[in-house]
N, C-alpha and C positions, 0 to 999 in steps of 0.2 A: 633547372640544374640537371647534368647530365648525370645520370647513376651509374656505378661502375659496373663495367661487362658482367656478366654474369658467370663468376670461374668457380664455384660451391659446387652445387649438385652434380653438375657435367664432367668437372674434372674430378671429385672423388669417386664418381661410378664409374667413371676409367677402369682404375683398376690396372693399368696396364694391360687392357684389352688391347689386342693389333689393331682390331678393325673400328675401336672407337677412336686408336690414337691417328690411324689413319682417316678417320672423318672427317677429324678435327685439323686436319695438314693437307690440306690441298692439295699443295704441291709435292705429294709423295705420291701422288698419280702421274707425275710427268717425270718420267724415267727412272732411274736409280739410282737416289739424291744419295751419295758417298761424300760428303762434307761436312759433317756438322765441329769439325776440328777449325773449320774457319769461319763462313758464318750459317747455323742450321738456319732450316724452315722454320717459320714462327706460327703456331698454333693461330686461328680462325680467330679464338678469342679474344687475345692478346692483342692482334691488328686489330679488332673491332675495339681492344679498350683506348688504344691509342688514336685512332679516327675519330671517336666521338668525343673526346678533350679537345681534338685540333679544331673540331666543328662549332665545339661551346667560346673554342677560343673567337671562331669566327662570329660569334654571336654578340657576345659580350665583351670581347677583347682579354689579353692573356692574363692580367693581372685578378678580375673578379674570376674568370677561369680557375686559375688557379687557389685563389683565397674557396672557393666552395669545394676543393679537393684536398682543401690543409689535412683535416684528419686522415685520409688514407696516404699522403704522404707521411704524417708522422708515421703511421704503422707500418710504412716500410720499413723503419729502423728494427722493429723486433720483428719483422718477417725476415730477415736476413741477418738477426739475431740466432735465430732458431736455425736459422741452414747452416750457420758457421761456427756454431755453439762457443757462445759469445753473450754477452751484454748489450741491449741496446746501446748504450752511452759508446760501447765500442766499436759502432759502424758510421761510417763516412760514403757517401756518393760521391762517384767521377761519372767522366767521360767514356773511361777506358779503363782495362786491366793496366795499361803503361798509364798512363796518369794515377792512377791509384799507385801502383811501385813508385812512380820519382817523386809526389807528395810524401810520402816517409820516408825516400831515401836523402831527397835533397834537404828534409828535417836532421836527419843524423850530423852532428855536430865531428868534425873529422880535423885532424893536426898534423902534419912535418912527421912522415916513420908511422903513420897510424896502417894497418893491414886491410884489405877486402878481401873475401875468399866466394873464390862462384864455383859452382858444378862446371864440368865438363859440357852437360846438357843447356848451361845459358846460352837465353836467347839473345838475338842480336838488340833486342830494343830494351832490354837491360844491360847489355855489355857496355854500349856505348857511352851512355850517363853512367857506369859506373868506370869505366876508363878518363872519361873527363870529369869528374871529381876529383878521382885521383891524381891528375894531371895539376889539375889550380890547385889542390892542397897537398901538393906533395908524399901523396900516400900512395900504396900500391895495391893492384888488383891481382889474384893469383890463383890461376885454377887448382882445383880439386881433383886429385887425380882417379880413374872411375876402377871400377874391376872387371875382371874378365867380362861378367855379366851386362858390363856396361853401366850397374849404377854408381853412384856417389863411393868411393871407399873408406868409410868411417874409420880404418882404422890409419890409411894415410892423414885423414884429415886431425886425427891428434895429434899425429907426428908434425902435425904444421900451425898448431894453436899454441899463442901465447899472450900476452897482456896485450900487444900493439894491434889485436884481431879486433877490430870494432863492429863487424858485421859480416854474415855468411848470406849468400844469395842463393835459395835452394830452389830449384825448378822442378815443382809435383813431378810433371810429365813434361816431357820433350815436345818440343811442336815436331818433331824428325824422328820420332822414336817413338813404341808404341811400350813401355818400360813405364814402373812408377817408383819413383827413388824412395828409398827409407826416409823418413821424416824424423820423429822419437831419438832414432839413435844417434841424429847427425844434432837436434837441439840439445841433448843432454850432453854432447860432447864440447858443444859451444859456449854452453852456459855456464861451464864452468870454467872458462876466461872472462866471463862477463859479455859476450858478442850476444849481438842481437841478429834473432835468425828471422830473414822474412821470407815464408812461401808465393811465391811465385804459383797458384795456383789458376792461371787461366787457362791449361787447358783441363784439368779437374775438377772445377766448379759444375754444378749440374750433373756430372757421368760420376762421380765417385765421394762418399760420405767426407766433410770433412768438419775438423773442429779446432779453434782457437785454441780453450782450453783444454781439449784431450790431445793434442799434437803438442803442444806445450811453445809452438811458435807465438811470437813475437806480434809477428804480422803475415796479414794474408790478403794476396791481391786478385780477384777476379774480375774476367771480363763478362757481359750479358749477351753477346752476339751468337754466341757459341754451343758447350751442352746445354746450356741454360734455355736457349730458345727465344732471348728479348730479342725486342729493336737494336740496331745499331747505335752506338753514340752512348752508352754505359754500361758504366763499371763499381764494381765497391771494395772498399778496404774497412778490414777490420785491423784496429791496432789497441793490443793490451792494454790495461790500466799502467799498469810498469813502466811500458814500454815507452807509451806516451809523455811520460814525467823525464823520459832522458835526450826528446826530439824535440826539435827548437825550431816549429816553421818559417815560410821565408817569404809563401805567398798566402799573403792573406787579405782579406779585405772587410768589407762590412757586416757579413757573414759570420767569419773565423774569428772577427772580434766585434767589441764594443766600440766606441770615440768620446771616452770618457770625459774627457780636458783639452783644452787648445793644443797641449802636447802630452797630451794623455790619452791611452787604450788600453782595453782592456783583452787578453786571449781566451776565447772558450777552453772550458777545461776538461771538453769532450772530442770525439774523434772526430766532430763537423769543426773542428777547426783547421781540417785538412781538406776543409770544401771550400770552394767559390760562391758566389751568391746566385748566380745566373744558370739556368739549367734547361733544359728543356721538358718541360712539365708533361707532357704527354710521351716522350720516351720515356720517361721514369714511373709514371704510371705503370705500361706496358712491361717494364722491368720487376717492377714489385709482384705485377700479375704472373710473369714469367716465373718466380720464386715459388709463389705462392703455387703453383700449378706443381713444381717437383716437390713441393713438400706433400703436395697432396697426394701423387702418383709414391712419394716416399723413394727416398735415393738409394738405399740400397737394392729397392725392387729396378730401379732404374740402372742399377749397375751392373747387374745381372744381367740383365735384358741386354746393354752393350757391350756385355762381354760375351756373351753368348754370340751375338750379330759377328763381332770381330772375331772370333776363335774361329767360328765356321769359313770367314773368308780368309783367315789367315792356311786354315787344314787344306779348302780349295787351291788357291796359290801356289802353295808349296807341291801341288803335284804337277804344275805344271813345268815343261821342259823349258831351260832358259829364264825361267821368273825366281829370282832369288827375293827371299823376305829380309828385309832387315831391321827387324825388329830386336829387343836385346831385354834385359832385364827379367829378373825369377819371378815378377809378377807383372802382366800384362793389361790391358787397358784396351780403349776402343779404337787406337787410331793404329792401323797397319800401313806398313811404308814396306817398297818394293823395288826392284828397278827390272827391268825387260831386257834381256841380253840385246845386245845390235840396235837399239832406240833410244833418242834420249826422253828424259822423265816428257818435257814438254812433248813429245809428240805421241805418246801413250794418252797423255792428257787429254790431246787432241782428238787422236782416233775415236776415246772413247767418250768424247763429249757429243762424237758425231753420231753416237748409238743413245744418246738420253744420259750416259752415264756419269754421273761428277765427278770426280778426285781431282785435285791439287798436288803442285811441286812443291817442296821444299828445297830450297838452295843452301851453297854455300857460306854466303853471309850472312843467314838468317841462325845458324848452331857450329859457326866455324872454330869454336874448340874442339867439337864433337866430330864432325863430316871431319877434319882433320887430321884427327884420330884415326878414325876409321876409314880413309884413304878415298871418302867418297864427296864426290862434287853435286849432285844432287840425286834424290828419292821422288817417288810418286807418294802421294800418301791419301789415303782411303780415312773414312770414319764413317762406319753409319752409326746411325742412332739405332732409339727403338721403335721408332714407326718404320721402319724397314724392315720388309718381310723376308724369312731364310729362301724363299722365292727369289726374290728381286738379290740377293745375295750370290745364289747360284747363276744367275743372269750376268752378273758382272763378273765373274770366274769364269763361264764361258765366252764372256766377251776378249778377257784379258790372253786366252788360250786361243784365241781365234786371230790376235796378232802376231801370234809364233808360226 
């Protein structure tokens, strides 16, 4: 039997040391990794926990594989209980941040005149399922209009609540926007229609504290490729005890329920009834270890650290001539977005992929309420984490000032 990586001692001595986090990250020696908004670097260990499941799989084949990792699967459920301060009973595995969203959205039971209300900040892979819901059930989708700041405007959105609101779509942070919307004020405004708020939490999972029950949302969907630091291919939702009793799944299987009678089943009456049976057991190992690793590093030390990363290259930027920031919101976050007078986002991209440097575009279609709004077609958008040193920060400000 293969024993799990070894993520105890190594990762609580961390500490948020630079240069241990950078031991542990390889590839934060090849250049200046500006991406963790899409998919970061995944720690030494993590890859070494996922290799050695794939290895035992090749040993033994996937199923005994997996049966000698039952328990640290179960205890993924209260490791990601603990990060989203929650109840085990109330975490479900996906694939994705979007597979975790349309498993409780496509549960929401919806009728002829019933309302949807999304941010200004929705993303395109929730606008879409949530325009074609509304499309087959005859109900409507309807932004939220933002404030000068650019976040959510609570106070617009009372002005737009009433019985027929069945669910608000709230997005922590913009994938296009470096802004972190109210939360608190926009569920206590909803909840008193009875709407069900779901946070849309994939790009805040990992870089910023969050909680089920102290946020007072509904549900909450994160992705693991990202601050989090997993493998690709998962994701987890957490959804209320409440909230659960008012959502009516649609895919399920042997998993999500029992096969009680020749025309009988039975449905879990936990939040894996919004799972599938089939997974892949060594990303989710990797995923669990991923958790486990920010809770040990502890998220709010971790959010510091990324805000700190990101203000400094936000301060750089902004001296430069021609580099407009457009970032928005009274409270800020890791990911900074930008555009280069006389270049489009893609070829800043370019230039500075040619120097070691990462960042990523954001389009149009990907936050077209928002770029909309704001009269822009596409951004460059930055994210370091905190294995990136104020060094390698300063490096990419002068790289960025060196295409002007």
């Amino acid at each position: 039997m293969v024993e799990p990586a070894d993520l105890g001692t190594s990762m609580i001595d961390l500490n948020l040391d630079l240069d241990a986090a950078r031991a542990l990250t390889p590839g934060a020696a090849n250049g200046v990794f500006l991406d963790s908004a899409g998919a970061s670097l995944v720690p030494r260990p993590i890859v070494e926990e996922v290799i050695a499941h794939l290895r035992r799989e090749e040993e033994v084949g996937g199923y005994r594989a997996g049966a000698e990792r039952g328990d640290d699967l179960e205890a993924g459920y209260g490791v990601f209980a603990d990060l989203l301060g929650c109840e085990p009973d109330e975490i479900a595995f996906t694939d994705s941040s979007t597979r975790s969203y349309l498993a409780a959205f496509d549960a929401l039971p919806l009728e002829p005149g019933d309302r949807l209300l999304a941010t200004e900040a929705e993303y395109g892979g929730n606008a879409i399922p949530l325009l074609r819901r509304a499309q087959l059930a005859g109900a409507t989708v309807e932004p939220i209009p933002s404030t000068a700041d650019g976040e959510v405007d609570v106070a617009a959105l009372r002005g737009m609540l009433d019985e027929r609101v069945k669910f608000v779509s709230l997005v922590h942070v913009p994938t296009n926007n470096g802004l972190v919307n109210p939360v608190e004020a926009v569920v206590e405004a909803a909840h008193e229609v009875g709407a069900l708020v779901a946070l849309d939490a994939c790009q805040s999972i990992g870089q910023l504290p969050l909680s089920l029950r102290g946020m007072g949302v509904d549900i909450i969907s994160g992705s693991g490729r990202k601050w989090l630091r997993g493998p690709r291919g998962n994701g987890v939702l957490a959804v209320s005890r409440a909230a659960r009793e008012r959502l009516r799944p649609r895919l399920v299987d042997l998993h999500s329920g029992e096969w009680t009678g020749a025309a009988e089943f039975e449905l879990r009456d936990d939040a894996r009834v919004f799972e599938l049976w089939e997974c892949g057991v060594a990303e989710r190992l990797g995923f669990i270890s991923a958790a486990r690793y920010a809770l040990d590093l502890g998220v709010d030390a971790i959010a510091a650290e990324v805000a700190d990363r990101a203000g400094r290259l936000r301060a750089g930027l902004a001296e430069i001539p021609g580099v407009q920031l457009r970032d928005q919101g009274k409270r800020q976050c890791g990911l900074v977005t930008f555009t280069v007078e006389g270049m489009a986002a893609a070829e800043v991209r370019d230039k500075l992929r040619g120097q070691d440097i990462t960042v990523t575009v954001s389009g149009l279609p990907s936050t077209r309420y928002d770029m909309t709004r704001r009269g822009l077609s596409e951004i460059v958008r930055a994210s370091p984490h905190y294995f990136i040193s104020p060094d390698q920060i300063d490096t990419a400000v002068e790289a960025v000032a060196a295409l002007r």
